[in-house]
C-alpha positions as CSV (number, residue, x, y, z in Angstrom):
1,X,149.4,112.5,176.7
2,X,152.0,113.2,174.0
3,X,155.6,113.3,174.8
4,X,155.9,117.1,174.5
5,X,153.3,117.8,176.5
6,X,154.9,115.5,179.1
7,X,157.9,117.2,178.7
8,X,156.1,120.8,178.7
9,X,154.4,119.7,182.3
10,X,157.9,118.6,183.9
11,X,159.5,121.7,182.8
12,X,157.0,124.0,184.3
13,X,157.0,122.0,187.7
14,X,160.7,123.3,188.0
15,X,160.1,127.1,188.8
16,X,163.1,129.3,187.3
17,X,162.0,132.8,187.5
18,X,164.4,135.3,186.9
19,X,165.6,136.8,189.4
20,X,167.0,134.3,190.4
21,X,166.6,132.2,187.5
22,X,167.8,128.7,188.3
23,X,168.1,127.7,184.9
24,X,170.2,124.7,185.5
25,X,166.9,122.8,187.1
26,X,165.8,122.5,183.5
27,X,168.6,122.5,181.8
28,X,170.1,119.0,183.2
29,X,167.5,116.9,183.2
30,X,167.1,118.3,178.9
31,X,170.9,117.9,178.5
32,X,170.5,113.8,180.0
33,X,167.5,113.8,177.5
34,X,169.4,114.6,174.6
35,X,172.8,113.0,175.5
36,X,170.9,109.9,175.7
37,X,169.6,110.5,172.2
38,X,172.8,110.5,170.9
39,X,173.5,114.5,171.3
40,X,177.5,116.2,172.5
41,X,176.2,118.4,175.2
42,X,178.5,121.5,176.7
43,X,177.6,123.4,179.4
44,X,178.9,127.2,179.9
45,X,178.3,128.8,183.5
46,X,176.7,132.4,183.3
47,X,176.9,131.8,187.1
48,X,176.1,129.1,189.7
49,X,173.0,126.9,188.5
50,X,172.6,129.0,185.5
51,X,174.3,126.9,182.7
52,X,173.7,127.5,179.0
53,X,173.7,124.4,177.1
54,X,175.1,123.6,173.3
55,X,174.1,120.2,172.0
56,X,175.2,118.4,168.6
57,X,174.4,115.6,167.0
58,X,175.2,114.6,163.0
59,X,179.1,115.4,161.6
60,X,180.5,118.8,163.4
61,X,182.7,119.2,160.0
62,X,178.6,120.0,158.5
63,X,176.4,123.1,158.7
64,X,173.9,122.1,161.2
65,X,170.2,123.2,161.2
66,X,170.3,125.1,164.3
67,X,167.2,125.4,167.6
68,X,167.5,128.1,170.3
69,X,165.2,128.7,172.8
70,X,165.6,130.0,176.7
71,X,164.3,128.3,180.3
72,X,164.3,131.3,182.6
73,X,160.5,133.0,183.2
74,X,159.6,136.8,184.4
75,X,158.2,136.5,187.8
76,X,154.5,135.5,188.5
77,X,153.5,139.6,189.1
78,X,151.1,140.6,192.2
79,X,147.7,139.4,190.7
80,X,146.5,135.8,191.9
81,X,146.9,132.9,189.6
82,X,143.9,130.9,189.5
83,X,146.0,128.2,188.5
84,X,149.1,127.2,190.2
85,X,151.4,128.2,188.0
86,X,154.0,125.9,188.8
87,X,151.6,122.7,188.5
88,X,151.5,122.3,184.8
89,X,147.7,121.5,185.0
90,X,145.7,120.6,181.8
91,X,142.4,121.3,181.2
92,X,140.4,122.3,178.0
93,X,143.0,121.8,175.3
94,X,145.6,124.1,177.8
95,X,148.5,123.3,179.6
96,X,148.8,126.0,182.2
97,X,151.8,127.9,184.2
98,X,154.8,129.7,184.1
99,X,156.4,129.8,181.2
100,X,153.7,127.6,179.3
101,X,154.2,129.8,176.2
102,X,156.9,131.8,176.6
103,X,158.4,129.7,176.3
104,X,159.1,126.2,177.7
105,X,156.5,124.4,175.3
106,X,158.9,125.9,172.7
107,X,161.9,124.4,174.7
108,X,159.8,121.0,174.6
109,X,159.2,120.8,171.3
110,X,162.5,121.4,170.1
111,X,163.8,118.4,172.4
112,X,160.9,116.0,171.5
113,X,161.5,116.8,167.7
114,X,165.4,116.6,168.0
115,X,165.4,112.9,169.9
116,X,163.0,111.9,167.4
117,X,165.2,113.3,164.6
118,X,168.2,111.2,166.0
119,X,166.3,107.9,166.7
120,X,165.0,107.9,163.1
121,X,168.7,108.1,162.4
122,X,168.2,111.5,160.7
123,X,171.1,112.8,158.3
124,X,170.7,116.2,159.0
125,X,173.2,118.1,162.0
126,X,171.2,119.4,164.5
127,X,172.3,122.2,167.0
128,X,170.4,123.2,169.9
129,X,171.3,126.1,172.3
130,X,169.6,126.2,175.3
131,X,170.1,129.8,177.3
132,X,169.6,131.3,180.7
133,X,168.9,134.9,181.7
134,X,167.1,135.7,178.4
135,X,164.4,138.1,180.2
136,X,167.1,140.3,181.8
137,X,168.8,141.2,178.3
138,X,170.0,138.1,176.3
139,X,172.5,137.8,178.9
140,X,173.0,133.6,178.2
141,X,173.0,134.5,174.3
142,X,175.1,137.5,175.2
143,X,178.1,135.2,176.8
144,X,177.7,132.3,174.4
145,X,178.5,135.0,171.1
146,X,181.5,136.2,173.2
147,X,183.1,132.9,173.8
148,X,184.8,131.8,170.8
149,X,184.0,128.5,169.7
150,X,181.1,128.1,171.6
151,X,178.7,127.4,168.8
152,X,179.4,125.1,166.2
153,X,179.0,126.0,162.9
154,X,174.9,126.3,161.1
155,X,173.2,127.3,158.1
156,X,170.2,128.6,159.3
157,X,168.6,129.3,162.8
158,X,165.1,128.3,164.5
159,X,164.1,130.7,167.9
160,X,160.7,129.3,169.4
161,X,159.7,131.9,170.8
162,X,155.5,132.4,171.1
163,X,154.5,132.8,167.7
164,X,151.2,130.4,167.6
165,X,153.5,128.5,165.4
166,X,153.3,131.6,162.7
167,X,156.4,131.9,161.1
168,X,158.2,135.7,161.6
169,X,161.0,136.8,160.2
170,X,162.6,139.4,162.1
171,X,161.8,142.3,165.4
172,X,163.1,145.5,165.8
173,X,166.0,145.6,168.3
174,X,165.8,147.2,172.2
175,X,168.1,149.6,173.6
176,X,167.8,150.7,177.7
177,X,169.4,154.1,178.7
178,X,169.8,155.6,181.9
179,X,170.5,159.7,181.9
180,X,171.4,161.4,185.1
181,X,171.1,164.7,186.3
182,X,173.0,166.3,189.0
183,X,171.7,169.5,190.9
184,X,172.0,171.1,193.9
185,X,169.4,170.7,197.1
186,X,167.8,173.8,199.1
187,X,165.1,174.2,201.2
188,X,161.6,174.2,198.9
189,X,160.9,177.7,200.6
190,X,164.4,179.2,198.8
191,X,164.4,177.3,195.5
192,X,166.4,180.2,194.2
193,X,169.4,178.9,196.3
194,X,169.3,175.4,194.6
195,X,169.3,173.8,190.9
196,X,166.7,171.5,190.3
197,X,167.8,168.4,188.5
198,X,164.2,167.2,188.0
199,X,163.4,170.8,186.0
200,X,166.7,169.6,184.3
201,X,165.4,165.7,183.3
202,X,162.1,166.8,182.5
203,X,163.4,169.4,179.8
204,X,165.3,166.7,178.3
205,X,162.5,164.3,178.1
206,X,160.8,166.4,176.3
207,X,163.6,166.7,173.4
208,X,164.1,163.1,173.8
209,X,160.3,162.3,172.7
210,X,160.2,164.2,170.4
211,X,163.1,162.3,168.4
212,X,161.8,160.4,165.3
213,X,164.5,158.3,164.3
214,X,165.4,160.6,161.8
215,X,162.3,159.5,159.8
216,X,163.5,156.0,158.2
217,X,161.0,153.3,158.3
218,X,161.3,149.8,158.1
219,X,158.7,147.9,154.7
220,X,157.4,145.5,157.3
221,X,158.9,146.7,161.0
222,X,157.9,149.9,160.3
223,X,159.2,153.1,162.2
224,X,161.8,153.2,165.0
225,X,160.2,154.0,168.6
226,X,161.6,155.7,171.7
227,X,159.7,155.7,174.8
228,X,160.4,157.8,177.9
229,X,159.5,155.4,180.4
230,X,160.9,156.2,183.6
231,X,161.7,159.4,185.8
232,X,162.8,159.1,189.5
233,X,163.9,162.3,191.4
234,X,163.3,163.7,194.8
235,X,163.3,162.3,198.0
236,X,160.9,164.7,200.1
237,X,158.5,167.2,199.0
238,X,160.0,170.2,201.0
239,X,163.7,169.9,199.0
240,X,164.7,171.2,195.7
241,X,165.8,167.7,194.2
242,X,169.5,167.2,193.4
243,X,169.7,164.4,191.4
244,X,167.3,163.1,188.7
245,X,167.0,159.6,186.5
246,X,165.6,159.5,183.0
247,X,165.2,155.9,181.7
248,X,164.4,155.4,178.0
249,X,163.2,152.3,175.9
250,X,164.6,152.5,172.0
251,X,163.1,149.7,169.3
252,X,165.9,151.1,166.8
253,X,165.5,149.1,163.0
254,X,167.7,145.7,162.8
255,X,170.3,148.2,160.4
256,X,170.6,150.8,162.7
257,X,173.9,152.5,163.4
258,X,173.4,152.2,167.4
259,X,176.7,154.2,168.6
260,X,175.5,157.2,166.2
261,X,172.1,156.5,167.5
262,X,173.1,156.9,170.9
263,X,175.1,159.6,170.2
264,X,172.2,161.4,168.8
265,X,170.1,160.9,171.8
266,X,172.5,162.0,174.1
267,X,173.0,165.1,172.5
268,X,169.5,165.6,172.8
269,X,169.6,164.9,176.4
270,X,172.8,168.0,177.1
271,X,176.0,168.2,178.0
272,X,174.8,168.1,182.5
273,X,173.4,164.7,181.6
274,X,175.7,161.9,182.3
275,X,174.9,158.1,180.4
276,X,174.7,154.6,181.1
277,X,174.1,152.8,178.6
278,X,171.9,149.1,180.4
279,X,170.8,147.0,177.4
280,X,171.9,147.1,173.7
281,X,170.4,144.4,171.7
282,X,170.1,144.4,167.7
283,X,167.5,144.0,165.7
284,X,166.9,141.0,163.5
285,X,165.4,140.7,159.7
286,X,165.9,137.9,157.3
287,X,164.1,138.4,153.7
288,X,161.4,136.0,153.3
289,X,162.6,135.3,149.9
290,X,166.0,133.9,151.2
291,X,165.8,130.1,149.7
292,X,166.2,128.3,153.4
293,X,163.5,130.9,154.5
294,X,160.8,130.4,151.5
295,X,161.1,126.2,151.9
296,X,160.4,126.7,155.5
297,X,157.5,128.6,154.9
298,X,156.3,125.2,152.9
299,X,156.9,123.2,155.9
300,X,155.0,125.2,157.9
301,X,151.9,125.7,155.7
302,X,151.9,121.8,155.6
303,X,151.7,120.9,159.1
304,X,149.3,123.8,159.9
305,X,147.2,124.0,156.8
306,X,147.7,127.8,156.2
307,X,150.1,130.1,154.6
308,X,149.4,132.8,157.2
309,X,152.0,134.9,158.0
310,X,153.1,136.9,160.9
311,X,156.4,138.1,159.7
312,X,157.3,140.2,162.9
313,X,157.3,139.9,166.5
314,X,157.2,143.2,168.9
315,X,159.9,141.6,171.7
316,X,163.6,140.3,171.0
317,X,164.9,137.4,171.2
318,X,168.4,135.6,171.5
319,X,168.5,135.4,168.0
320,X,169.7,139.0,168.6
321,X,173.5,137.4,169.5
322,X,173.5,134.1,168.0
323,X,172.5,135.2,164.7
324,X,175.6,137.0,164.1
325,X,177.6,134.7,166.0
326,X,176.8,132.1,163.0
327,X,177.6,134.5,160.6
328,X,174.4,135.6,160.3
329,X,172.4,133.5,159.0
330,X,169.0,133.3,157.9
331,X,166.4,132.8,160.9
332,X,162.8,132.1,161.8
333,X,161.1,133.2,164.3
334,X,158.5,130.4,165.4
335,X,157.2,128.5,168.7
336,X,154.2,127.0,169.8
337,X,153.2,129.4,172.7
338,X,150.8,132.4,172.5
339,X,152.3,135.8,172.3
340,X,149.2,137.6,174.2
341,X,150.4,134.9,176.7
342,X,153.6,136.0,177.0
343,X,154.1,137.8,180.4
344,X,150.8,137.3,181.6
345,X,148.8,136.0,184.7
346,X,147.3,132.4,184.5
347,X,149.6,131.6,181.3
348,X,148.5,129.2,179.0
349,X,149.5,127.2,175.9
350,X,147.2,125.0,173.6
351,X,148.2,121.7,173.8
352,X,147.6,121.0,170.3
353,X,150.1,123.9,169.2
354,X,153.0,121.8,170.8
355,X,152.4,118.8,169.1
356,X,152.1,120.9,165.9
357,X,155.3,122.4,166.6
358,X,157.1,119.1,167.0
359,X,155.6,118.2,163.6
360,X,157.0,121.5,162.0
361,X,160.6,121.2,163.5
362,X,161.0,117.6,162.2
363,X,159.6,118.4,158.8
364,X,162.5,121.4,158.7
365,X,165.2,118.8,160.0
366,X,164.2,116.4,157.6
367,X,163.8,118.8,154.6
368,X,166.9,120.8,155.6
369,X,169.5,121.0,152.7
């Protein structure tokens, strides 16, 4: 059994679904790992037992080549698992569980490739940024971008999130918005004497899907989408409601002007509905043609034997913050884990995909310049 996979099966035996998370069950047992391998680890508290972790190894005056990837899962869901899903149980080329690719094989592989890269006595600096709370909205990635010197510096940036080990280049970014209604209850028999809020929301969502982004479209992430994917009003069928909620789901392009965005949507919505904005996280897109970019794309196609390119992925990822925080630089989008896994009941990983990934991420520390 490689050392990834090892790695991969003791990472998944330490539940960390979020809520709660428990990140930190992961993340010391990595940080010992890697200190012992020669790598400065910091730790930075989003709360109790839910540390994100910087490590460094090489010269901190030097760019570093720079890993991210995050250790808290989405909960198991109500279907039964036919595996345990906090086992880590192998069978037919799989490891299985929680988090198998999305993404603590990616975690693994990093970690395996990085010790390697620093007991071969590897030249190039290496930066990895563990995070926690990553399902709820980025949150780890989130605090680390806001605390100033909390990332060293880096050149270019690795997220190894569920790709197959297909390198993408960029996603479209996710904004969550909350529009309230406010009415006035009466007896269902005299609606006349009330004003229904959920007449009010439903009105609005109407405008609101209709919106097309004002028609721009992306060469590769295509069009900018808005869903309306939530609507809660009413607490008894005999009242006129008084209060109604309007959730919405925007994938806005990575260039987007979001506070004119928002601004546009909330005009949309009318001046009786009240906003809260819930997540705001950017979209990502690096040129394939950016030098860094094109030479990893070489690396790739040599460890898996195929120039096949994914070039997006639908979700977000921390990249979203710690892009920017490095001055935005150029990234790649690429883990071991299977993106129809992502999310799902009795999650797998191929085995061999981790191993492979290992192989890619010390053929990009070696070759990085």
């Amino acid at each position: 059994m490689s050392e990834a996979l090892e790695l991969t099966r003791q990472l998944l035996r330490l539940p960390t679904v979020n809520p709660p998370g428990d990140e930190g069950s992961c993340i010391e047992p990595l940080a010992a790992r890697l200190e012992a391998a020669g790598f400065a680890c910091r730790r930075f508290d989003l709360a109790p037992g839910r540390p994100n972790l910087v490590a460094r190894f090489g010269d901190p005056r030097r760019p570093a080549l720079a890993f991210t990837g995050h250790l808290d899962t989405v909960p198991l869901g109500e279907a039964p698992w036919i595996r345990d899903p906090f086992a880590g149980e192998v069978a037919d080329g799989r490891v299985h569980g929680r988090g198998s690719s999305d993404m603590k094989s990616g975690v693994a592989a990093i970690v395996t490739a990085a010790c390697r890269h620093a007991a071969a006595g590897g030249s190039t600096p290496i930066e990895i940024v563990l995070t926690a709370a990553e399902e709820t909205g980025l949150e780890g990635a989130r605090q680390l971008a806001g605390i100033p010197q909390s990332l060293g510096r880096a050149a270019a940036l690795v997220v190894a999130e569920p790709t197959g080990n297909l390198p993408a280049f960029g996603n479209r970014g996710t904004v969550w918005l909350e529009f309230t209604f406010e009415g006035k209850s009466a007896h269902a028999s005299a609606p006349e004497q009330g004003v229904n809020a959920l007449l009010g929301a439903a009105e609005a969502a109407l405008r609101l899907a209709a919106f097309d982004g004002g028609g721009v479209r992306h060469p590769v992430l295509g069009r900018p989408s808005l869903t309306v994917s939530r609507m809660a009003a009413g607490s008894n069928f005999n009242s006129v409601p008084d209060r109604a909620v309007l959730g919405l789901d925007l994938r806005p392009l990575p260039d987007a002007d979001l506070d004119a965005l928002i601004g546009e949507l909330a005009a949309l919505a009318g001046p009786a509905a009240r906003l809260r904005e819930v997540v705001r996280c950017p979209g990502l897109w690096t040129d394939p043609a950016e030098p860094w970019l094109a030479a990893a794309l070489e690396v790739v196609a040599e460890a898996t034997g195929t120039a096949a390119r994914q070039e997006t992925v639908p979700f977000n990822t921390d990249a979203a913050f710690l892009t920017p925080a490095y001055g935005g630089v150029p990234t790649l989008i690429l883990g071991p884990g299977e993106l129809a896994q992502a999310h799902q009941t009795d999650e797998w990983c191929e085995v061999a995909k981790i191993d492979e990934a290992v192989e890619i991420y010390l053929g990009l520390m070696r070759r990085f310049r």
